[in-house]
N, C-alpha and C positions, 0 to 999 in steps of 0.2 A: 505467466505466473502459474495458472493453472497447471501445464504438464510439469515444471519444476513439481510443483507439489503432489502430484501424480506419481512421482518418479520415487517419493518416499518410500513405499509400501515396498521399491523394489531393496532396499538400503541393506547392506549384506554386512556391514562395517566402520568402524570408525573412519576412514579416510571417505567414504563415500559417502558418509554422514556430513563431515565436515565441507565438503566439494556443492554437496545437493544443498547446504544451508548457505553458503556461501554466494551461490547463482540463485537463489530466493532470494536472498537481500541485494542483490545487483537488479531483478525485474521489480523488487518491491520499491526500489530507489524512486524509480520515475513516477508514482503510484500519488504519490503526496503532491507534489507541485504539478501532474496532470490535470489533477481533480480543481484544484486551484484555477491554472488556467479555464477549464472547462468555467468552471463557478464566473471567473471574472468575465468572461464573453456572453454567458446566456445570460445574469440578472444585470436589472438597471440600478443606477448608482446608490436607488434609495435603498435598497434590500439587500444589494453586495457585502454590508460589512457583517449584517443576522447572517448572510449563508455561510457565509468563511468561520460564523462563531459556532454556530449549531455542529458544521463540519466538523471545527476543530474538538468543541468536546466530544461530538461523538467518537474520536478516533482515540481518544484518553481511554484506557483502563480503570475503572474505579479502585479504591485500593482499600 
């Protein structure tokens, strides 16, 4: 995810804008239900549903 985003600065164009945004959101896909599993393995069942909620607002945009 990082060198995708890395790769911006080189963007010379619209097609290469559209291609570099494209394979960002193909490494950001797995990012969400990683994090998930990660969360469901390390806590125990009392505290599993706060982390999945904290998680999930924090990953909200305020509006």
């Amino acid at each position: 995810m990082g060198i995708v985003s890395a790769c911006f600065a080189f963007v010379q164009g619209e097609t290469s804008f559209v291609i570099l945004r494209f394979l960002l959101g193909v490494t950001e896909a797995g990012l969400f239900p990683g994090v998930i599993m990660y969360l469901a393995e390390w806590f125990p069942n009392k505290v599993r549903v706060q982390m999945f909620a904290i998680f999930y607002l924090a990953s909200r945009s305020p509006r």
